[in-house]
Backbone bond lengths (Angstrom), bond angles and torsions (degrees), N, CA, C in turn:
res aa  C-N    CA-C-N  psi(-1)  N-CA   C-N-CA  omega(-1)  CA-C   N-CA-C  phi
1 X - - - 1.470 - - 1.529 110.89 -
2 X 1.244 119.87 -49.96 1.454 132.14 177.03 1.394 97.29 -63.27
3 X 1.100 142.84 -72.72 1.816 138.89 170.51 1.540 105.38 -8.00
4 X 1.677 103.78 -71.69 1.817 112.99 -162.63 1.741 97.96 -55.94
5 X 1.467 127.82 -48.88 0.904 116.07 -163.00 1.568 113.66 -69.89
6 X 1.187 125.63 -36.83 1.565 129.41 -177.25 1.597 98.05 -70.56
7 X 1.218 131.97 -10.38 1.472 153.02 -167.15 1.773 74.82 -70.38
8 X 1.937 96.46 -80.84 1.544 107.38 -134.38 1.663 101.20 -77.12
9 X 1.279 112.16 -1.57 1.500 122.42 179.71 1.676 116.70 -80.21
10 X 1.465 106.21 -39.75 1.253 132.89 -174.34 2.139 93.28 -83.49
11 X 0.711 138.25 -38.57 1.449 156.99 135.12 1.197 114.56 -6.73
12 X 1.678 103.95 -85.69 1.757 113.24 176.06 1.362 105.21 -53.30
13 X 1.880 118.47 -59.64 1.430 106.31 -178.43 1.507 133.30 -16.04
14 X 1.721 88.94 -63.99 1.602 108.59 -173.17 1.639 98.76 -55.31
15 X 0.976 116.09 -42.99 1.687 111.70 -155.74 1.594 91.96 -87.14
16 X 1.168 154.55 -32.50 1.039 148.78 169.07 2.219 107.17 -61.90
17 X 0.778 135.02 -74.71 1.060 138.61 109.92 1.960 93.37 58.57
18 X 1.906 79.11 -104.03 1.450 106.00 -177.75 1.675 106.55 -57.85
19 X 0.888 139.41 -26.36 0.981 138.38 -169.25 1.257 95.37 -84.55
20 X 1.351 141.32 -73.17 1.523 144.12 -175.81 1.396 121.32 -43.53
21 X 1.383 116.30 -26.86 1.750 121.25 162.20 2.316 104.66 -96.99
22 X 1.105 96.74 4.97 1.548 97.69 156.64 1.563 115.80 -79.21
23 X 1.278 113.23 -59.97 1.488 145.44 169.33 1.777 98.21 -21.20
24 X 1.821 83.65 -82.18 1.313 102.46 171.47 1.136 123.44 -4.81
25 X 1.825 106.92 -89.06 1.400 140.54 -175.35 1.706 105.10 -38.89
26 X 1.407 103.64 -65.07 1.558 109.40 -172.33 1.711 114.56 -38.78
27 X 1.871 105.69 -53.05 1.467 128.36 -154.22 2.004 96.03 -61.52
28 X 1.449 105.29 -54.71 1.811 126.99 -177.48 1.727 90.03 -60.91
29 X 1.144 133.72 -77.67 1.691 118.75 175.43 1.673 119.70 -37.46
30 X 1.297 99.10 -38.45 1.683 103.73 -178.83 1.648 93.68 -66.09
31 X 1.069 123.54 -70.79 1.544 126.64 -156.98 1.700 93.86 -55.27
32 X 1.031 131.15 -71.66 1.606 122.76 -175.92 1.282 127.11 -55.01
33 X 1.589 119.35 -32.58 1.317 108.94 159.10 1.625 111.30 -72.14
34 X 1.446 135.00 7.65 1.904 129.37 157.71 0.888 75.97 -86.85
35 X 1.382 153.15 -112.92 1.193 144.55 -122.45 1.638 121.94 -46.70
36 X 1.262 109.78 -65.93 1.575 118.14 156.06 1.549 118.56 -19.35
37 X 1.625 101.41 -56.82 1.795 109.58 175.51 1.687 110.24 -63.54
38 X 1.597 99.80 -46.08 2.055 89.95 -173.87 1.474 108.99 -57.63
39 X 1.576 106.57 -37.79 1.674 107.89 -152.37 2.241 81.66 -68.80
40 X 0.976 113.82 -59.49 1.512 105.94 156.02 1.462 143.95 8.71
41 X 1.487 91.76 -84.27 1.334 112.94 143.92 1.185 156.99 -24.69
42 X 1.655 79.75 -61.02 1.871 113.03 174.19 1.561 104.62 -66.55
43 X 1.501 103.99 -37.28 1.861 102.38 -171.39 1.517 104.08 -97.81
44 X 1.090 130.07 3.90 1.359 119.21 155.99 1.398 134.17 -88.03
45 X 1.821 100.20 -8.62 0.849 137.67 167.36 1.663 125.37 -65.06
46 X 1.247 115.86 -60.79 1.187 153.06 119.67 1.579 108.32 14.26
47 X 1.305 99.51 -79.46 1.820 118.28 -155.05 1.511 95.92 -93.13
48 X 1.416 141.64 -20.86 1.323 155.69 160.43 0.924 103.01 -61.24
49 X 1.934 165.58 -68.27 0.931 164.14 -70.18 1.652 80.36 -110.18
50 X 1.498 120.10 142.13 1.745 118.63 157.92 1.281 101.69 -127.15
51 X 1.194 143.66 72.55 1.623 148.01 160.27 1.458 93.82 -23.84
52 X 1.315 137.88 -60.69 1.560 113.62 -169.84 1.528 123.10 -61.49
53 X 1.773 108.11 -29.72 1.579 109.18 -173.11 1.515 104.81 -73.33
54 X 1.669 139.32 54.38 1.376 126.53 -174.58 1.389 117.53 -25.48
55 X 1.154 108.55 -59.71 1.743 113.94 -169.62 1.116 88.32 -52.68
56 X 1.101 135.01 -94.23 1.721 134.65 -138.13 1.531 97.84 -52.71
57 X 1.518 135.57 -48.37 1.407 129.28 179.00 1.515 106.38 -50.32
58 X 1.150 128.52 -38.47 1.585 132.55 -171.39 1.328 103.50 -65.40
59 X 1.454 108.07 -50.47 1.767 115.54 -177.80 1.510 104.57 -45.14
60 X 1.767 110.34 -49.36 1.299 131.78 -149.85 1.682 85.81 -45.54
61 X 1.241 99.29 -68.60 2.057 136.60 -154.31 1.779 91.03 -46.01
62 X 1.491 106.88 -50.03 1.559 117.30 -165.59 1.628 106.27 -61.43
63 X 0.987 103.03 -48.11 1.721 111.17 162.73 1.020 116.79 -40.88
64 X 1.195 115.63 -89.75 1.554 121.26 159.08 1.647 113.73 -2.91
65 X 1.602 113.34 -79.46 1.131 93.94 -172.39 1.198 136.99 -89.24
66 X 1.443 114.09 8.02 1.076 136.96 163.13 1.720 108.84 -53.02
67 X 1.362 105.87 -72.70 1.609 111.74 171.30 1.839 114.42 -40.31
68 X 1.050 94.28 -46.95 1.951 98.76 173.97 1.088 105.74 -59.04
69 X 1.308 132.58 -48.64 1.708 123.75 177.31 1.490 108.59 -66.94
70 X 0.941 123.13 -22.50 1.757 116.58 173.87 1.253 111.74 -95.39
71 X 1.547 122.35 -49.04 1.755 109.00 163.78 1.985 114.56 -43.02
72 X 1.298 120.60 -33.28 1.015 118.62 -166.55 1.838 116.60 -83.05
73 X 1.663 83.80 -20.28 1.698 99.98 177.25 1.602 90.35 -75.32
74 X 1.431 141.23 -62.67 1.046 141.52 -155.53 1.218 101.56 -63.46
75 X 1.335 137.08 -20.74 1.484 129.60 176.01 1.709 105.83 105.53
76 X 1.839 111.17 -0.23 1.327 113.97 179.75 1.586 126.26 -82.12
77 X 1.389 111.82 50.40 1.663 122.56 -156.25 1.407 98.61 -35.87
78 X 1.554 126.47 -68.58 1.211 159.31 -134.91 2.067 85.45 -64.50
79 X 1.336 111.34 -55.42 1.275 113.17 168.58 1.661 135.53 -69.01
80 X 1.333 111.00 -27.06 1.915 138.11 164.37 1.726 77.26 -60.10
81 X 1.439 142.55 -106.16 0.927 149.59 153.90 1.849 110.32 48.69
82 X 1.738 72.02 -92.52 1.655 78.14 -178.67 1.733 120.72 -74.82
83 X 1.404 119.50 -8.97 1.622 127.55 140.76 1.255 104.59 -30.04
84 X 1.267 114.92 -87.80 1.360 128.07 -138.64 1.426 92.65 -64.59
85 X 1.687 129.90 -49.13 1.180 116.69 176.86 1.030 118.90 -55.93
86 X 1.325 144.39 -32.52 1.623 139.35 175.10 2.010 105.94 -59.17
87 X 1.221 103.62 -31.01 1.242 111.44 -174.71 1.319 105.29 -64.07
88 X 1.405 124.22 -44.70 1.046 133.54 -178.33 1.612 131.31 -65.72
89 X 1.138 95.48 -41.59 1.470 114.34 -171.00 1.487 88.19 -81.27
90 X 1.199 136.24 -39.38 1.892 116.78 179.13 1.324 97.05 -57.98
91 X 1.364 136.11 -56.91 1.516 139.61 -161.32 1.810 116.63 -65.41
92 X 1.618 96.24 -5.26 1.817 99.22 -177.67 1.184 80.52 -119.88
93 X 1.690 146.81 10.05 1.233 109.59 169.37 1.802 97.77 -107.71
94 X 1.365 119.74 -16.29 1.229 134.28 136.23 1.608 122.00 -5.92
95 X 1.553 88.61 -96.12 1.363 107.76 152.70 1.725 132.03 -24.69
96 X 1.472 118.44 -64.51 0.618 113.95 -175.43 1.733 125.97 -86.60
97 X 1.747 111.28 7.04 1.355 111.07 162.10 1.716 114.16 -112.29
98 X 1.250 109.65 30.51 1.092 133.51 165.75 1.466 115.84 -78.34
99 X 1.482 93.98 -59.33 1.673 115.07 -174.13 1.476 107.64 -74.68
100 X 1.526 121.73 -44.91 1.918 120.91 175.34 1.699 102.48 -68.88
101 X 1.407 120.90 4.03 1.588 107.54 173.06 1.605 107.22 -104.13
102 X 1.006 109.46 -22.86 1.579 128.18 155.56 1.264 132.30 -52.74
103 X 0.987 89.71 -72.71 1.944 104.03 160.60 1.427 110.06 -60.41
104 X 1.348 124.75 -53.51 1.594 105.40 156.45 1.381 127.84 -30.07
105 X 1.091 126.28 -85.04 1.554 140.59 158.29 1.133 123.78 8.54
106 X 1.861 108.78 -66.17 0.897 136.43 -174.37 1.736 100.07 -70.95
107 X 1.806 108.99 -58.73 1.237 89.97 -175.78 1.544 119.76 -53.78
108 X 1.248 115.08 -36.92 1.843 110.99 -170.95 1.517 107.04 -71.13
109 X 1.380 116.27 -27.24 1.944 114.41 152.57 1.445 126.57 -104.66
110 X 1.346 97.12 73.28 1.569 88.00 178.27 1.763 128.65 -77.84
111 X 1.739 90.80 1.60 1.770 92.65 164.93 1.315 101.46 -111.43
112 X 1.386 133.54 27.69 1.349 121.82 150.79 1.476 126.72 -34.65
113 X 1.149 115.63 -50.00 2.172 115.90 -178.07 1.359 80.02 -72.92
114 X 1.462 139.52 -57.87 1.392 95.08 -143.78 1.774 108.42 -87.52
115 X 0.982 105.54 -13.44 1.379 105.82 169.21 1.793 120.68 -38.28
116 X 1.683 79.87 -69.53 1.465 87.92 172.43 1.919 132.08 -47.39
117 X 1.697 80.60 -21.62 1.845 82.98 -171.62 1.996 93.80 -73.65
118 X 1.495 102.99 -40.45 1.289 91.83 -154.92 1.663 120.93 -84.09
119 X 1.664 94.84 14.62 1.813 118.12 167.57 1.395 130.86 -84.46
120 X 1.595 88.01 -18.22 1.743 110.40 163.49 1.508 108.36 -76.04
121 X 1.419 104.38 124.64 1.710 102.80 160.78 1.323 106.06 -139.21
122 X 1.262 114.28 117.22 1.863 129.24 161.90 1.716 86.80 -33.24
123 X 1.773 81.76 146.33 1.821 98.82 -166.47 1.750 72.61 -154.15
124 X 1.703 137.83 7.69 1.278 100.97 162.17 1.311 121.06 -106.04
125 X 1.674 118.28 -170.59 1.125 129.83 158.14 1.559 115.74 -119.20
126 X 1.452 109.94 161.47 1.772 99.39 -175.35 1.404 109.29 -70.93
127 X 1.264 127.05 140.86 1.386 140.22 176.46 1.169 130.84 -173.80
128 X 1.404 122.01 164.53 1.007 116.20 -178.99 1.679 121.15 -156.54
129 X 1.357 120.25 155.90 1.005 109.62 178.49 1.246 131.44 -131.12
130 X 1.236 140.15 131.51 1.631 127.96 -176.49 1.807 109.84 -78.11
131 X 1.374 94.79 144.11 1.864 96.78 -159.11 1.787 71.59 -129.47
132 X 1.155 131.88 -53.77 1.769 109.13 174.32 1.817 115.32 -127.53
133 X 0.960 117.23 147.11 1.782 148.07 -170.17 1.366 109.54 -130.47
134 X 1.345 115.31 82.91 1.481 109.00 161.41 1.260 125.21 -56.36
135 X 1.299 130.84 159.27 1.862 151.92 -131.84 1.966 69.30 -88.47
136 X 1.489 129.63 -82.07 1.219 117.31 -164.33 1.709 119.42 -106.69
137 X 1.308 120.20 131.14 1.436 113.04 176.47 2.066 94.80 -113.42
138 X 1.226 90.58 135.65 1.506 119.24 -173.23 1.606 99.62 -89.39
139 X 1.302 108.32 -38.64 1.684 84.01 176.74 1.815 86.74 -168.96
140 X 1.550 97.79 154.21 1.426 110.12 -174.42 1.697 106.51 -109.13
141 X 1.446 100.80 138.23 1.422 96.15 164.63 1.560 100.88 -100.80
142 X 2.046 90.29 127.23 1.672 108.98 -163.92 1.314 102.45 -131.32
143 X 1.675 119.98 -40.39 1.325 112.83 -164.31 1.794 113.33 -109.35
144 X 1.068 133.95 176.61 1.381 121.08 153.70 1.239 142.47 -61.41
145 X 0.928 126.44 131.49 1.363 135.13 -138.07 1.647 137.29 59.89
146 X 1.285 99.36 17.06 1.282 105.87 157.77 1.248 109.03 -88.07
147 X 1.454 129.09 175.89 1.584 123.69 -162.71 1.776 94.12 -156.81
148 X 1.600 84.66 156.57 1.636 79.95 178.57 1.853 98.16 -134.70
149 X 1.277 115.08 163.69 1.323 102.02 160.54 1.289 136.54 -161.14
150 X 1.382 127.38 108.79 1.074 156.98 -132.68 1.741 138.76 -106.13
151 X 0.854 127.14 110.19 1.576 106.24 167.69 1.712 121.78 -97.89
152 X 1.585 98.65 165.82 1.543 104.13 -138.50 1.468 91.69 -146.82
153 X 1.923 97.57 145.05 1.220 99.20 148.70 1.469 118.39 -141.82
154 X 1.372 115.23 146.49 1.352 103.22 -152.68 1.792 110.40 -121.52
155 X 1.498 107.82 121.30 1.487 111.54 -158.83 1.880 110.91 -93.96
156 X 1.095 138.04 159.12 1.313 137.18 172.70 1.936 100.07 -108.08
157 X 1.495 107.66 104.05 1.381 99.08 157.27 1.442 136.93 -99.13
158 X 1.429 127.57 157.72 1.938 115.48 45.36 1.467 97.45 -90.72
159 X 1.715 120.40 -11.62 1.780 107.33 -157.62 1.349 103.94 -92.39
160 X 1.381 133.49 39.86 1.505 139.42 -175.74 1.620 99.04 12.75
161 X 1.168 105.79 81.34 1.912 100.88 173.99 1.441 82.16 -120.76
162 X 1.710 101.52 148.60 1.954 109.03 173.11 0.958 112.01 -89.45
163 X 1.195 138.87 121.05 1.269 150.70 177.33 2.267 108.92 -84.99
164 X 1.098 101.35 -54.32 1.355 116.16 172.32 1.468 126.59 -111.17
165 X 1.295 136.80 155.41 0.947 108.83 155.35 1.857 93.68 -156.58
166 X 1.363 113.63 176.03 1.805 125.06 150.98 1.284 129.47 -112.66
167 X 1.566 110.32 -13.25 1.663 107.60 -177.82 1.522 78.27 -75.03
168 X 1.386 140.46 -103.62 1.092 158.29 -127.37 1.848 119.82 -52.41
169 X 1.314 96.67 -6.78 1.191 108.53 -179.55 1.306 113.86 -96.66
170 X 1.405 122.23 -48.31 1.323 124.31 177.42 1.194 98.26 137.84
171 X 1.539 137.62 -5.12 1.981 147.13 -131.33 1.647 81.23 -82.90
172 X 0.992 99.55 130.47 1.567 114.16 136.28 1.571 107.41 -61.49
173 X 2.147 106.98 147.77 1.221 109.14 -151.06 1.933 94.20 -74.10
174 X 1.401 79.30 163.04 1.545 87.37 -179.63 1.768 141.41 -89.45
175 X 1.381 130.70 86.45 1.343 137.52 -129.21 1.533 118.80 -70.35
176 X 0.766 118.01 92.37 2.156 125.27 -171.98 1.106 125.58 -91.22
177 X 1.282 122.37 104.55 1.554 129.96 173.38 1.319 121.82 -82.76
178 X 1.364 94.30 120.46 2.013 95.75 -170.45 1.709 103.76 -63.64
179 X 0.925 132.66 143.08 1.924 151.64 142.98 2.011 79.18 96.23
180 X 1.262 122.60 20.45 1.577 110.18 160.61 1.645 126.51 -94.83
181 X 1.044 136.71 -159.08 1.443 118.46 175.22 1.599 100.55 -127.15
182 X 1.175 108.82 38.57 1.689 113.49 161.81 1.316 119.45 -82.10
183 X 1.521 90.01 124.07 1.911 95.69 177.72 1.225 133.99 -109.05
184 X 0.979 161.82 -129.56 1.759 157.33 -115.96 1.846 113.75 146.26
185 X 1.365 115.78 77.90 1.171 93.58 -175.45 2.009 131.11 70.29
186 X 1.533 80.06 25.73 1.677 83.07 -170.35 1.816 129.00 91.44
187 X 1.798 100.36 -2.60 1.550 104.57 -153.76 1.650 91.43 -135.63
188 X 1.098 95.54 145.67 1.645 107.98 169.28 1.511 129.09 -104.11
189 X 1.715 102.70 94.65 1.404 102.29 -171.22 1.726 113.24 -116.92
190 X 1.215 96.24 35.45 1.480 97.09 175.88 1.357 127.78 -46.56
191 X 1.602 91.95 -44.48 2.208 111.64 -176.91 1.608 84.51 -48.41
192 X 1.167 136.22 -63.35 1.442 134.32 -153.06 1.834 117.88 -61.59
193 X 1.056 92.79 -8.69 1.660 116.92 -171.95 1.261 105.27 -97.32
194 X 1.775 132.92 -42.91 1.508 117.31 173.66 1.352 126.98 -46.40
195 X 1.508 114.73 123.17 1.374 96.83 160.63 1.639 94.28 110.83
196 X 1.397 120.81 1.64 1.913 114.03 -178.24 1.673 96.87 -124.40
197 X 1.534 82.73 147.56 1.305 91.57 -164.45 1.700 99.04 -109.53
198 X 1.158 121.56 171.14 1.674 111.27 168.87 1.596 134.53 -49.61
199 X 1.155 121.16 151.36 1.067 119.57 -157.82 1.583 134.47 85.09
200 X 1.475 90.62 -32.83 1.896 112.89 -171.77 1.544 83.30 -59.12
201 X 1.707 92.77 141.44 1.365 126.69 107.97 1.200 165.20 -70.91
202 X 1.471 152.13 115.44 1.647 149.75 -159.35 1.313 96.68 -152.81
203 X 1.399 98.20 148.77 1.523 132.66 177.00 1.807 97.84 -109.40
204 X 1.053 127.96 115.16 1.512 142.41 -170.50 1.297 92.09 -117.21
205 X 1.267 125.81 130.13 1.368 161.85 162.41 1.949 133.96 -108.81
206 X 1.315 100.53 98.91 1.463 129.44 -156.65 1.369 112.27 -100.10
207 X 1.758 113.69 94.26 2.012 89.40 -166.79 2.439 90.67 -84.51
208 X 1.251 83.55 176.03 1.341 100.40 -170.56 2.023 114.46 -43.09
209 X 1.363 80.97 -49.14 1.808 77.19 167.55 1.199 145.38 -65.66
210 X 1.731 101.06 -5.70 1.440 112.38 177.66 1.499 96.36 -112.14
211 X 1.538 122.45 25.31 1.587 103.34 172.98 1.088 78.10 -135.97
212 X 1.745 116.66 -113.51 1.202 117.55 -150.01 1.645 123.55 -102.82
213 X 1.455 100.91 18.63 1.551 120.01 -168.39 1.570 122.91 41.95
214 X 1.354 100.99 -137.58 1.463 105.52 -169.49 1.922 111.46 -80.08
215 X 0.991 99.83 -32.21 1.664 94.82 168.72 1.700 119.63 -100.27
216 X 1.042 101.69 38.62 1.964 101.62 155.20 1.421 97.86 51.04
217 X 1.401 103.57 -174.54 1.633 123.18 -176.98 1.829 91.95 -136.59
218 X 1.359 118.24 110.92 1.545 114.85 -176.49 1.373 110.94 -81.52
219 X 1.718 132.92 -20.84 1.392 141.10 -166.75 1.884 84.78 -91.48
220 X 1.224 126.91 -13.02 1.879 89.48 -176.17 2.130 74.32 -128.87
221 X 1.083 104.65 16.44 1.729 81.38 173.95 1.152 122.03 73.67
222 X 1.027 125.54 14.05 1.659 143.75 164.90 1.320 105.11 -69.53
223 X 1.880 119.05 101.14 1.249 101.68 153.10 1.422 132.26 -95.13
224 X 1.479 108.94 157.63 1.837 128.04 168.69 1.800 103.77 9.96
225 X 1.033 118.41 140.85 1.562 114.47 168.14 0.775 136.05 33.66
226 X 1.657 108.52 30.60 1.459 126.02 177.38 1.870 129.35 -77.30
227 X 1.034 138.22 110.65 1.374 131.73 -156.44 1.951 80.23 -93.36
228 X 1.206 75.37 148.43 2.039 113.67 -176.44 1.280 103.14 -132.21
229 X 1.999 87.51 129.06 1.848 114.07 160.40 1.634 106.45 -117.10
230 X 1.428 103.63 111.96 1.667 95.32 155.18 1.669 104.43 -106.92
231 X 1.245 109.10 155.45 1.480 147.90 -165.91 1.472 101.26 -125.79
232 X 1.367 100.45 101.32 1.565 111.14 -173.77 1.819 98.44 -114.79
233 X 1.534 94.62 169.73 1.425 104.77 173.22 2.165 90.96 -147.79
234 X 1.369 94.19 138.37 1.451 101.24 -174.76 1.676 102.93 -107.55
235 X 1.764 96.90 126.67 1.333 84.71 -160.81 1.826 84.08 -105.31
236 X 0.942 134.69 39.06 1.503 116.09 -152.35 1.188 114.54 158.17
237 X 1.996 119.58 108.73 1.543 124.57 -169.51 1.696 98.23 -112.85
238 X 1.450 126.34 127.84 1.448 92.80 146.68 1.858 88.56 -142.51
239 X 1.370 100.88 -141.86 1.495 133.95 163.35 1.533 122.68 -106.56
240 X 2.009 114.35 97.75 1.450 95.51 173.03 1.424 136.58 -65.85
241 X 1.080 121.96 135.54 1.800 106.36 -172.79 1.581 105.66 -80.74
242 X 1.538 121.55 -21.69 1.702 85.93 172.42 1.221 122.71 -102.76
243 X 1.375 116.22 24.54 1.570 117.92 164.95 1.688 101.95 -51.88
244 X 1.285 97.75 140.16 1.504 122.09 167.37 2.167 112.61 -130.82
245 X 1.579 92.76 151.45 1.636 72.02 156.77 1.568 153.97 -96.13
246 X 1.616 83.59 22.33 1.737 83.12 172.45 1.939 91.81 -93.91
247 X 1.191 123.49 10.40 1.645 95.85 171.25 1.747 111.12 -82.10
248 X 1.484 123.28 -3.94 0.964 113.63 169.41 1.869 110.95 142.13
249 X 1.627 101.45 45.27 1.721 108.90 -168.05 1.546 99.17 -57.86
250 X 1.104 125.07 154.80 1.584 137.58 167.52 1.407 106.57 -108.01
């Protein structure tokens, strides 16, 4: 009796056993044939991509994340996941025939910039204009070493883009000594300053040779032969006391 039973015990073992490296077997085939299928996937993915058909790639992406917001509702991150990466990878291959049509371009014009610089031509003269005159001015800055001081904003024409400015920054106004070599953003617009009293407003007009000439300013984005308007407001007239005339009497 004791025999049969260590028999049928020794029995189940085995068959339990066998069964648990069945399990096994199935679970390790299951996991490599997903993997096998994504990497699959991934390259059909891959070899499908049409960078020229936009719409349909956009649709592609929208799918994509469409499914990620519902894998992610279902609680299936691991799958939202690999959404979003498919989403992604259309938009860098996107991306990246964006940039080789560019670089094309560029290579078949490689004097494109300078072309463009040398299509610009200054069309100003220096000038300026008063746009406001308060009812009383108390005192004019007229001579050298009087000073004025101002905030500014400073435009690149004909396409009025700002290149500089002081309202927008937060600057305290900016302090200018007439016949000194203090500048504005890199530029010398003192001439435009004789003659305003506080409060004033002027529109100052800079053709390219009196700013930054034929090679631009690349740190404020000023290109080559670019004519400049700053639009000042003078908040402040007096007399500096350490002007001398070696800083630059006229």
């Amino acid at each position: 009796m004791k025999l049969s039973r260590m028999k049928r015990t020794t029995t189940l073992v085995v068959l339990l056993m066998t069964l648990y490296l069945y399990i096994f077997v199935i679970i390790d085939t299951y996991a490599k044939d997903t993997e096998d299928g994504h990497r699959t996937d991934q390259r059909g993915i891959e070899e499908a991509v049409n960078t020229n058909d936009v719409d349909a790639l956009l649709r592609r992406v929208k799918r994509h994340l469409s499914s990620a917001k519902l894998e992610k509702k279902a609680g299936r991150i691991d799958r939202a996941v690999d959404s979003i990466e498919e989403a992604k990878y259309l938009l860098d291959k996107w991306s990246e025939s964006l940039k080789r049509g560019t670089n094309d371009r560029t290579r078949s014009h490689p004097d494109a910039d300078e072309t463009t610089k040398k299509a610009r031509v200054s069309t100003e003269t220096f000038r300026f204009e008063r746009t406001f005159i308060p009812e009383r001015c108390v005192r004019l800055a007229e001579e050298n070493g009087d000073y004025v001081k101002i905030q500014y904003v400073g435009w690149i024409l004909p396409e009025k883009k700002m290149f500089a400015s002081s309202f927008h920054t937060g600057s305290l106004p900016k302090k200018i000594v007439l016949g000194s070599s203090d500048l504005v953003a890199g530029v010398d617009i003192g001439k435009g300053l004789r003659g305003a009293c506080r409060k004033e407003r002027r529109n100052i007009y800079i053709p390219a040779e009196m700013a930054f000439g034929a090679r631009g300013h690349k740190e404020m984005n000023v290109p080559g032969n670019a004519d400049l308007k700053f639009s000042v407001e003078v908040t402040e007239v007096g007399r500096d006391r350490t002007y001398s005339r070696k800083d630059g009497d006229l």
